[in-house]
Every structure is written in C-alpha cells, then in structure tokens.
Backbone bond lengths (Angstrom), bond angles and torsions (degrees), N, CA, C in turn:
res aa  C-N    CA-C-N  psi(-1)  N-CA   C-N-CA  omega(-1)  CA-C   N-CA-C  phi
1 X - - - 1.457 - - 1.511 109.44 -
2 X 1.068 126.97 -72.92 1.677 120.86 167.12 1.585 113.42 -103.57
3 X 1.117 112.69 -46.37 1.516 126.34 -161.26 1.524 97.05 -92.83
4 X 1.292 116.67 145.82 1.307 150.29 -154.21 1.484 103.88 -130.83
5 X 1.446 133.17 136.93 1.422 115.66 -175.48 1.408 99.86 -145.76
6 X 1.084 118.20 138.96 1.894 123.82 -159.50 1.607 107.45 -119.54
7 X 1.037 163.93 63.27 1.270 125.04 -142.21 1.961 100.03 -111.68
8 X 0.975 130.09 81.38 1.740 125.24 -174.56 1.320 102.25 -67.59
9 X 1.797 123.05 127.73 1.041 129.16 169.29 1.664 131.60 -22.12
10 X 0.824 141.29 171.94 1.576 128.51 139.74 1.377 96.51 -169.35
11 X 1.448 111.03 164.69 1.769 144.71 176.82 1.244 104.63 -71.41
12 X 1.726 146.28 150.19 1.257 116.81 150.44 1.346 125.08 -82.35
13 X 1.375 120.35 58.84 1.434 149.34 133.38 1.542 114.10 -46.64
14 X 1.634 120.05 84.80 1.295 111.72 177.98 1.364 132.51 -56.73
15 X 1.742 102.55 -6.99 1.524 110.18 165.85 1.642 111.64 -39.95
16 X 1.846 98.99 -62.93 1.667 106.68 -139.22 1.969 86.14 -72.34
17 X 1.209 103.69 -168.43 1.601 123.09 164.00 1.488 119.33 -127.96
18 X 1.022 115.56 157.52 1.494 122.89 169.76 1.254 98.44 -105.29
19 X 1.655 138.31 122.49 1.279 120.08 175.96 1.481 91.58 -109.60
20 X 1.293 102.35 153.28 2.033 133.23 172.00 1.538 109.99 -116.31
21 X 1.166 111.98 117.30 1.357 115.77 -163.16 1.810 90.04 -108.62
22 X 0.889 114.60 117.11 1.671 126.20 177.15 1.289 129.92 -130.48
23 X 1.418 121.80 98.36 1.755 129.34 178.49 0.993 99.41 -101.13
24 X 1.717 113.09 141.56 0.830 127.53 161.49 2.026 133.65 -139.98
25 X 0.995 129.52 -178.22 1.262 88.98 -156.13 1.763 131.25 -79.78
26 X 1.547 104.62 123.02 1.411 92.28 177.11 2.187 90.80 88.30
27 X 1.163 113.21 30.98 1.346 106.08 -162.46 1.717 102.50 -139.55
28 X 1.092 137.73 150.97 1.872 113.73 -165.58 1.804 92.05 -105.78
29 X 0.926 117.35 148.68 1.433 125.74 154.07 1.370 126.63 -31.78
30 X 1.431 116.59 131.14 1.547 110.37 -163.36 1.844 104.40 -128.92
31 X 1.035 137.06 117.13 1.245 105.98 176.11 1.693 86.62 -104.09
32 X 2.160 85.37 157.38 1.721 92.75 178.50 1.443 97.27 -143.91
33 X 1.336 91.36 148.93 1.687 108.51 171.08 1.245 115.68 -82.84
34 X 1.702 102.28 164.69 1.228 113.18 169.86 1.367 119.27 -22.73
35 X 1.394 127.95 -61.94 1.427 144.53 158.27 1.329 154.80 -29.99
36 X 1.678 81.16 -21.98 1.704 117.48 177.52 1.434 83.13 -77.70
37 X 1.510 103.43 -63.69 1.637 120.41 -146.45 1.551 109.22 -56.17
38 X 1.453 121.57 -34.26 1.212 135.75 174.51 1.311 105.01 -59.36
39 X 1.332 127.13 -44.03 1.271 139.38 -174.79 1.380 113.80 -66.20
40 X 1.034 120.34 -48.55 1.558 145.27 164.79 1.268 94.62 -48.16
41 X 0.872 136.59 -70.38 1.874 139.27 -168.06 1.381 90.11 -59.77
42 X 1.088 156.43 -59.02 1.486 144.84 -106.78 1.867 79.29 -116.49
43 X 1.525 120.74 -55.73 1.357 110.76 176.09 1.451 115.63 -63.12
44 X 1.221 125.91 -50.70 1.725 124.78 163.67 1.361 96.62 -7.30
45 X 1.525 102.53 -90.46 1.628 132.10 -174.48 1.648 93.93 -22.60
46 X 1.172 89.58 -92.76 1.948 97.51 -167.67 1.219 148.24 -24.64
47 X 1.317 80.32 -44.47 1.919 115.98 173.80 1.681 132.40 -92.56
48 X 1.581 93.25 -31.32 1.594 89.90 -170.21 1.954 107.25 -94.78
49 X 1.987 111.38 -11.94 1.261 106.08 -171.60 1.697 86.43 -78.72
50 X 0.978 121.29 -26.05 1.903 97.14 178.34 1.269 131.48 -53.70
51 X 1.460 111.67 2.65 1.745 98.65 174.45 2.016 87.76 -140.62
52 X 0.922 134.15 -2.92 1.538 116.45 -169.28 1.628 102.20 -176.34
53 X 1.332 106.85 146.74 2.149 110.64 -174.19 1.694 96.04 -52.12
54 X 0.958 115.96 177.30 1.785 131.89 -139.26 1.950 76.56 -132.47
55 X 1.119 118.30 137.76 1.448 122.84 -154.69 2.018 85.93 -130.79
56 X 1.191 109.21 110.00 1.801 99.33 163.15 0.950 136.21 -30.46
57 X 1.144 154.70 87.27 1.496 142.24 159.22 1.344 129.45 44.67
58 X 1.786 89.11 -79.79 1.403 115.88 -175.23 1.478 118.44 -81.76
59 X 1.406 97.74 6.11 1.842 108.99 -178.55 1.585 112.10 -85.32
60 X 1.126 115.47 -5.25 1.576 131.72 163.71 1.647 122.88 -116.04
61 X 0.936 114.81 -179.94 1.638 139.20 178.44 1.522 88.92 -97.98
62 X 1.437 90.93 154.36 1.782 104.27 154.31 1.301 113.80 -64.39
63 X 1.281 113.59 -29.90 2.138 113.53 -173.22 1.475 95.53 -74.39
64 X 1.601 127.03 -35.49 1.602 109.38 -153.86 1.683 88.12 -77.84
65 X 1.749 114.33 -42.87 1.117 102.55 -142.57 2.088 91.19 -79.29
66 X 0.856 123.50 5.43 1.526 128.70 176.76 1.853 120.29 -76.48
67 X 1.505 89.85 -34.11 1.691 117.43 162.62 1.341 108.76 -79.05
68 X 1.280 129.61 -24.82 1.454 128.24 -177.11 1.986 122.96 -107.47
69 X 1.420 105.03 -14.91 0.886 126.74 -174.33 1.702 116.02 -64.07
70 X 1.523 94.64 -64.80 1.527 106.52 -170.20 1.804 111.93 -66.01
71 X 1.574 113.57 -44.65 1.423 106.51 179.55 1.504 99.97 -77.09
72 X 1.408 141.74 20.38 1.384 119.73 -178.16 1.621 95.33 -110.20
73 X 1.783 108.96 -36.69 1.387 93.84 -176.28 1.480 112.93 -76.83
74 X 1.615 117.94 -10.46 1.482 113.07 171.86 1.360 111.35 -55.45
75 X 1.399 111.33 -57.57 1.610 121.45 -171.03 1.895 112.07 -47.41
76 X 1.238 89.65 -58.13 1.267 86.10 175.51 1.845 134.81 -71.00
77 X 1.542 115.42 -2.77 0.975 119.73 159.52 1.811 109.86 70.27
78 X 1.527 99.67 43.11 1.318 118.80 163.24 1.198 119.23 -87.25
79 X 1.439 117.99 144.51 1.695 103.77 -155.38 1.578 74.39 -84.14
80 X 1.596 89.39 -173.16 2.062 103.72 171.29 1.403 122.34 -66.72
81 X 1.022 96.26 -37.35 2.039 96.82 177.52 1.540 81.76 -50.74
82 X 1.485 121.69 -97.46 1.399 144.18 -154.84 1.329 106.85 -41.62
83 X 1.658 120.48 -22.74 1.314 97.85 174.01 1.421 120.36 -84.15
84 X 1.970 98.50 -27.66 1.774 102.95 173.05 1.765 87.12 -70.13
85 X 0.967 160.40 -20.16 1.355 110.74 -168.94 1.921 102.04 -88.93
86 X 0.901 125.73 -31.03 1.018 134.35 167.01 1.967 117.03 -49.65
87 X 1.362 118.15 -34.40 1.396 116.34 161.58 1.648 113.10 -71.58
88 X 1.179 93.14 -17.16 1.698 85.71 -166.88 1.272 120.25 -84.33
89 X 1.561 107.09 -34.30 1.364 131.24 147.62 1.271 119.62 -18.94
90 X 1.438 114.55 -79.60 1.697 148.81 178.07 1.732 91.46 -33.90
91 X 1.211 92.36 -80.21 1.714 115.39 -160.46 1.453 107.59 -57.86
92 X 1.311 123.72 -20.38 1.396 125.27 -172.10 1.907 104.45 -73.76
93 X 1.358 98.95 -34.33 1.344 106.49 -160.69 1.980 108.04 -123.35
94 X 1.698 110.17 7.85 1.376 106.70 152.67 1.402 141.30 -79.51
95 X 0.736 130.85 -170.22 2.073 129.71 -165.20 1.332 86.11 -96.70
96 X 1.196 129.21 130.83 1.515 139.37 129.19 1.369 141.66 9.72
C-alpha cells in the first residue's frame, strides 16, 4: 500500500549491508544499513516508551504499522532521517 520493503541478505560481516527500501507517502526512498536499522531500534526504544508501552514489531502487519507509523513519528518530532530509520526498523521485523 505505501511502504515498499527490501530486505538483501547479509553475513554479520559489518562490511556488507542489509538494505530496507521504504516509501512512504509523499516520502523518497531510503535504503539503510545494518546501522541505520540499529539506530532505528535504539530511537524506537527511546522515544516511543515516553508516551505509551513499546508494542513488538511483529505484533502488527506492515499495513497496521504503516497507519501507525507516520502520525507517531510526527508526534514525536523525529526528524526524517530518524524517522525513516525508525520505519525501517518497524517494517523490517513486522508480519506481512
């Protein structure tokens, strides 16, 4: 529906990358590395338990968490990098 999801293998060889390819709406394509994605987790974490419990990943669809995504990183006032790394995160590791 909006979001696009890429996931290319990799080793945990911090050389290679895993890229996550994520559109969203009105939003440009981002690919992110392993590094992003770590990053993404660590802001998830940080940012989203300050107003409500921290919800798994895999406890949604890509569609719910795509409906939930965009007004949460508004609220919280994540710039765009941080909010794509933070979708990519989400989406890497939600249900289908």
């Amino acid at each position: 529906m909006g979001i696009l999801l890429a996931i290319t293998a990799s080793s945990c060889s911090s050389s290679r990358k895993t890229t996550v390819t994520t559109k969203t709406n009105h939003q440009p394509t981002a690919s992110l590395s392993q590094s992003d994605l770590e990053q993404g987790k660590h802001l998830w974490e940080s940012n989203c338990d300050r107003c409500h419990k921290l919800y798994a990943p895999e406890a949604r669809t890509r569609q719910q968490w795509e409906l939930i995504l965009p007004r949460m990183v508004k609220r919280s006032k994540l710039s765009d990098t941080d909010g794509e790394k933070v979708r990519g995160y989400i989406m890497s590791l939600a249900k289908s």
